[in-house]
N, C-alpha and C positions, 0 to 999 in steps of 0.2 A: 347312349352315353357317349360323349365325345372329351378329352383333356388336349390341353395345347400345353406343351413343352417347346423350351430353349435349347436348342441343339445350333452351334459354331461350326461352321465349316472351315477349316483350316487346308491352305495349298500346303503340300509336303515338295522335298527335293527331287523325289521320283517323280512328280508329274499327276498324282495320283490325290485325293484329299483326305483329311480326317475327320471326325466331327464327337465333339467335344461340347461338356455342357455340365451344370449342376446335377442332372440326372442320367448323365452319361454313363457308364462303366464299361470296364476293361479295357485291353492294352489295344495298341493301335493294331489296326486290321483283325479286330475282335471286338469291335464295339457294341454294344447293346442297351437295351431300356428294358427295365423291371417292370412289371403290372402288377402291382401288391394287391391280394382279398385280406381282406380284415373289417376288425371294429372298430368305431372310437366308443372309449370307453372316457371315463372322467380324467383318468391315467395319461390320455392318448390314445396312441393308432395300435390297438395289438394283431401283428399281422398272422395270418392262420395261412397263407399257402404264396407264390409266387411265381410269375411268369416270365419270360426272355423272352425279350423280341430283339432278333438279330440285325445289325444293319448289315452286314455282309448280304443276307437273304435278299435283299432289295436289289435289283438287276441297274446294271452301269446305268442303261439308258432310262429308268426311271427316275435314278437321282442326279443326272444331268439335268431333264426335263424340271424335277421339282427345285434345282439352283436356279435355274432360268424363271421359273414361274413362283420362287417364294415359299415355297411351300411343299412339305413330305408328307402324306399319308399312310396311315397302315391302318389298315382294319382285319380287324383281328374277332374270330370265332370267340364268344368269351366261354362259353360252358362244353367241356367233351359230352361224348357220346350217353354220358350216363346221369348230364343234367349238374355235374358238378364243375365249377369253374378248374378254367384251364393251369396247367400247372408245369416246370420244366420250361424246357426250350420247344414255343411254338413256333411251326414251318409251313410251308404253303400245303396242302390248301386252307390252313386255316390264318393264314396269315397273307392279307392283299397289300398290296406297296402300292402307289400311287403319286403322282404329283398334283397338286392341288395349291389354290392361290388360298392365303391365310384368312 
């Protein structure tokens, strides 16, 4: 399974970037993306558990390389240990950062 998200990069005064988007959350230098498990139901989406994936997690020189090259990858373990999808704040090793052309 793969999703493409809109994630803005923003230069900050420090020198340093932020990234910012429809499906972005939290404060700056706390950014992250949700992995929602749920249904759709006739209702909508009723969600039943939720993931964090952190961009702090992502190492400087990976998200330089993915400014340069267009593109951020993260692949992510989706089910723990016991077969049920991930849940919380996921961190390496089940979470790979990457840069990748779109």
């Amino acid at each position: 399974m793969s999703w493409t998200v809109d994630v803005t990069v923003v230069a900050r005064d420090d020198g340093g970037t932020d990234l910012r988007g429809p499906v972005v959350h939290g404060r700056r230098g706390d950014r992250f993306l949700y992995l929602s498990w749920g249904t759709l139901t006739d209702g909508g989406f009723r969600m039943f558990r939720r993931a964090k994936l952190h961009f702090d997690d992502c190492p400087p020189e990976v998200l330089a390389a993915a400014l340069g090259h267009g593109g951020l990858r993260c692949r992510v373990r989706l089910t723990d240990e016991c077969g049920n999808p991930r849940c919380a704040c996921v961190r390496a090793p089940d979470v790979v950062w990457s840069a990748a052309k779109p």
